[in-house]
N, C-alpha and C positions, 0 to 999 in steps of 0.2 A: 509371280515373277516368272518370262517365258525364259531368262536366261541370264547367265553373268559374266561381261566382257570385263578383262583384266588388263591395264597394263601391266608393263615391266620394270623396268627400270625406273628405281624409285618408289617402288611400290609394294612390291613379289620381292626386291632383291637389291640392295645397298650399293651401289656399283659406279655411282658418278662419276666416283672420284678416280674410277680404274681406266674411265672411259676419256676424263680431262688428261687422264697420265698417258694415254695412247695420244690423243688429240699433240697433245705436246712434243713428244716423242719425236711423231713423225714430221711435225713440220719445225722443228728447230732446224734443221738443214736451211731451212726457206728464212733464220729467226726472226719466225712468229711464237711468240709464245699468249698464252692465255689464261688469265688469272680466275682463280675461283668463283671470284664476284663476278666477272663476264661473260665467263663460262653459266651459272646460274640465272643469271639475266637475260641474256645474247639468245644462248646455242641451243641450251638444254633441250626445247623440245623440238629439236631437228634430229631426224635420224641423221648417220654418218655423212649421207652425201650430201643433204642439204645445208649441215655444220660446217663442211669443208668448204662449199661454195662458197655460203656468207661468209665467214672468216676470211679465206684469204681473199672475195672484193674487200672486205673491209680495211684488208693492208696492202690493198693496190694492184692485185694481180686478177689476171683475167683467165679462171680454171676452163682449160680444154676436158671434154667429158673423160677421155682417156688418163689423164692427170688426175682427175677425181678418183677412178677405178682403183690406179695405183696407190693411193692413198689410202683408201679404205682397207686393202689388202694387205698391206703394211701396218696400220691400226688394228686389223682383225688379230693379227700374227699379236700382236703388242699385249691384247687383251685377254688372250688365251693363255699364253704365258705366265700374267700374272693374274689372272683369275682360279686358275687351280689352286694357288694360295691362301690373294686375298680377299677373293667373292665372299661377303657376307651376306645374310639375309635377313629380313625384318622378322621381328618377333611376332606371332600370329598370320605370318602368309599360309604355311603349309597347313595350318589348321581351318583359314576359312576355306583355302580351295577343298579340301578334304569333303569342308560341311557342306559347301554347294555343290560338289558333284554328287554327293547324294541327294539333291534335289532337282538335278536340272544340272543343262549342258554348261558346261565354264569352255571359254576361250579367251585366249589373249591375244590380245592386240597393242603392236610394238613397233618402234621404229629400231630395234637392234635387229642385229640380225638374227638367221635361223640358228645358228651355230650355237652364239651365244644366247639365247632362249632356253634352248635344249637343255643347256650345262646345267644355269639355274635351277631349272623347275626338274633337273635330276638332283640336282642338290635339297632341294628341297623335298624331292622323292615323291614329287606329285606328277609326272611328266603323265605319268599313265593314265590319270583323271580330267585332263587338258583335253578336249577333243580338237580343238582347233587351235593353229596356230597361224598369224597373220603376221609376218616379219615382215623386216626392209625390202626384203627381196621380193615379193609378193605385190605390191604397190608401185606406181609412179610419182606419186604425192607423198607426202607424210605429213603430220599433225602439225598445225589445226585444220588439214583436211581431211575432211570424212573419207576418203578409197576407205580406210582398211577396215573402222567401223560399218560401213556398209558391205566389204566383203566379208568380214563374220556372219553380219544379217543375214547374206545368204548361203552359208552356210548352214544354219541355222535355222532357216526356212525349208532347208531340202532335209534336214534330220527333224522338224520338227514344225510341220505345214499348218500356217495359223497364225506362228510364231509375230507378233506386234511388237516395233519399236517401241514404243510408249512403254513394254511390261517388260522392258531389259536396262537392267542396271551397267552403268560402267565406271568402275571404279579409277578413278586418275590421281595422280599426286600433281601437276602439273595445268597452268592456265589452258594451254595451245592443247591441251588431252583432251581436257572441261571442253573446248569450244566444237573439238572432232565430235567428241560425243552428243554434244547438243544439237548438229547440223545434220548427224545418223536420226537424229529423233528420241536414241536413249535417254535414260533416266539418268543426269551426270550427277555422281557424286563423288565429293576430295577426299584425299586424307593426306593431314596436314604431317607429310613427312619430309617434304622437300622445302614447301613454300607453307608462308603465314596464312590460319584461316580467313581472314577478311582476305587476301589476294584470291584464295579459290572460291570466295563466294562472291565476289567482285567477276570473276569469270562467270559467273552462272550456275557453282554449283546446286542443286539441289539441299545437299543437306554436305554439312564438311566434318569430318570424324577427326580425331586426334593420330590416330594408328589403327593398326589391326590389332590389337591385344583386343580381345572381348568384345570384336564385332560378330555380330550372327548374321546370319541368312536373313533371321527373323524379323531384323532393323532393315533390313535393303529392302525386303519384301514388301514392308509397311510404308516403303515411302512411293513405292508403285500404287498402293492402293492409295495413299493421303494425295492423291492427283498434286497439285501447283505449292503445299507447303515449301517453305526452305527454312533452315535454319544453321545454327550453328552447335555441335556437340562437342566442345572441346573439355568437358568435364573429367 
């Protein structure tokens, strides 16, 4: 394995529901509000500005870029707030990043922003073993488009010349992740922390994990070498 791309949210860090509380927040002014279920369905793998667009065309308004801006900055403000509280984190993130930066370079790649990236993976007190970080702000696209997995690539290429999509894992919770990753070339693989196995492996993943609790390097390694298996491990 040349490398292991990580997302974020949802995966590293429990946080949807801080991020539907921002979504909501800010545009009740406008009342729009947005339910769990659509939220999960709809939004989830849009980072903030592409979430705001679809949402409010979908209740009739027509967002000016500047109107996006303000919104996000107003949701940034929302999340920061209550994430010093109620940021939780998945059991086993800070342990596999641990174990794969002693093997090879880890980056994450993320439609949150830089800010809130940070906070997390200092919560989790891995910020320092993360060599790359690819946020909203980095990109003009976000997930299911490859920019950000291919800006890791090269990153990646320049710390480590040689470096083959095909021998790089990217771990997703998310369909529209699965499909970034697959179109970087990486090795997609789920875990079913967000969405049902059969949905991530209806996306393509390679192989779909239950969680992070008692995943190793060791398992992601072997499914670079098992070329084209896929399966399901929700044991």
């Amino acid at each position: 394995m040349d490398g292991l791309f990580l997302d974020f949210n949802g995966l590293l860090v429990d946080d949807e529901h801080l991020h539907l509380q921002g979504f909501n927040a800010v545009l009740a002014p406008r009342q729009i509000h947005v339910s769990e279920a659509l939220y999960a369905e709809r939004y989830l793998g849009f980072d903030d500005r592409g979430a705001f667009e679809h949402i409010l065309r979908d209740h009739g308004h027509a967002p000016t870029p500047p109107e996006v801006d303000a919104l996000i900055a107003a949701k940034a403000e929302v999340y920061a707030s209550r994430a010093r509280s109620e940021l939780r984190v998945f059991p086993g993130a800070a342990e596999l990043v641990r174990a794969a930066a002693g093997e090879g370079p880890v980056a994450v790649v993320s439609g949150a922003l830089r800010a809130e990236v940070t906070l997390g993976l200092e919560r989790l007190g891995v910020r320092a073993l993360v060599g790359c970080v690819v946020a909203a702000e980095d990109v003009a696209r976000s997930k299911p488009d490859p920019e950000g997995y291919r800006a890791a690539l090269a990153w990646l290429r320049c710390i480590s010349p040689g470096s083959e999509a095909s021998r790089v894992v990217a771990l997703e919770d998310s369909g529209a992740g699965l499909v970034a990753a697959q179109a970087a070339g990486l090795v997609a693989v789920g875990v079913a922390h967000t969405y049902p196995p059969e949905a991530l492996e209806a996306s393509g993943a390679r192989r779909v994990f239950p969680s992070l609790v008692g995943l190793r390097v060791e398992d992601l390694a072997a499914l670079v070498a098992s070329g084209g298996q896929r399966g399901v491990d929700c044991c």
